[in-house]
N, C-alpha and C positions, 0 to 999 in steps of 0.2 A: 278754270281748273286750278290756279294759281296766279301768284303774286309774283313781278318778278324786277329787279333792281335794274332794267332799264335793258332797249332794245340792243346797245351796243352788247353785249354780253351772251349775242345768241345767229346764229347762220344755219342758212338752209339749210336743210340734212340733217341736223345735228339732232343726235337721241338723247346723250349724257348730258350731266345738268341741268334739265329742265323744272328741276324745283317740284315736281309730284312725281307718284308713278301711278304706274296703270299693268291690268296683267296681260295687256300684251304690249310692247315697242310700240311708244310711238316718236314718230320724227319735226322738226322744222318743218314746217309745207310754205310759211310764209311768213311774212314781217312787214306791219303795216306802219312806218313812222310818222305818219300824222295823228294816230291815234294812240302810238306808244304799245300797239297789240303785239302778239307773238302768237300765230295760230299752229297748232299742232295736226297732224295726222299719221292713218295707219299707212306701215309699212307699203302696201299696195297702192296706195291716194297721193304717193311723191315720187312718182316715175313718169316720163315724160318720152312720146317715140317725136316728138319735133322741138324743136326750138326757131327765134329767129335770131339774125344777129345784125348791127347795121355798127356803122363808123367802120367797115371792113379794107383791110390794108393788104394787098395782092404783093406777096413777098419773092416768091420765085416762077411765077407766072401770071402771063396777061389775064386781066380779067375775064373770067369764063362767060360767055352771052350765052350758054349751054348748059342745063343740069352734067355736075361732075360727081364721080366715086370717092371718098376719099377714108379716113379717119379723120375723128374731132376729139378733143380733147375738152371738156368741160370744169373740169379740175386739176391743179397743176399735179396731186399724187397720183389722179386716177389712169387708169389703163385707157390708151386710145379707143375708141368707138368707131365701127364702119358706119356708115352716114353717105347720103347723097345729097348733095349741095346745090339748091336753087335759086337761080338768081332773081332777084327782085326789085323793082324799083329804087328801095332806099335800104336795102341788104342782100342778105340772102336767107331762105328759110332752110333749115338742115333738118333731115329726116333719117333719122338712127334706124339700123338695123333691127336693133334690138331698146327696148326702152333704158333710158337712165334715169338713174337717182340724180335729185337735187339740184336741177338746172336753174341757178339763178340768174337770177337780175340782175345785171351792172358786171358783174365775173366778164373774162375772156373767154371766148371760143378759139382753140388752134385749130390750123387744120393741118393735117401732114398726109402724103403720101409717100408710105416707109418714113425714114427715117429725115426725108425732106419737108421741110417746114411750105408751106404752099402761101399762107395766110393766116388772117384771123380778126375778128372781130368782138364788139360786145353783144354779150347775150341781153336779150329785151323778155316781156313778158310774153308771148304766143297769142297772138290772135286773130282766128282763121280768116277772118271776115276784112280785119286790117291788112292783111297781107296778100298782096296780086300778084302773078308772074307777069 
């Protein structure tokens, strides 16, 4: 679709700036730096109801051996997400209530219940098959 001055200059999600337009919105879906690519998509093609997250660090509670309820946070402006958090070998898999926008790779996961910070981890790319309870 475009040419563009290089992968640092662009993040998930992102609509503005992307050097074309198109007549409807499209977003970041993805960023490939071995190939230096920037892939685009529609608004409906960059929402996500799971993620996973591993390197996860249990801040105000023992680690759960048990699916818990919580809120997640995937972006530090965005509004907390209800989500339930499964525990996993080498994370945990979180499944949102409702789908989010823009769940990257490498980003933090919070996770809060109310206003209590619970944990959190890094987000990974999703994949059902790699991921066992």
């Amino acid at each position: 679709l475009a040419r563009h001055g290089g992968i640092a200059n662009f993040t998930i999600g992102q609509r503005k700036g992307l050097g074309f337009s198109s007549a409807q919105p499209m977003y970041v879906s993805r960023i490939d730096p071995e190939t230096n690519r920037v892939f685009v998509d529609y608004d409906e093609n960059c929402v996500s109801s799971r993620a996973f997250a591993t390197d996860v660090n249990w801040i105000s509670i023992v680690e759960p051996l048990q699916a818990i309820d919580c809120e997640v946070k995937v972006r530090y402006r965005s509004d907390p997400q209800r989500a339930t958090l499964n525990p996993s070998n080498d994370g945990v898999v979180i499944s949102f209530a409702e789908p989010v926008r823009a769940i990257t790779p490498g980003q933090s996961a919070v996770f809060y219940s109310g206003e209590t910070v619970l944990g959190g981890g890094i987000l990974q790319v999703f994949s059902e098959e790699a991921r066992h309870e």
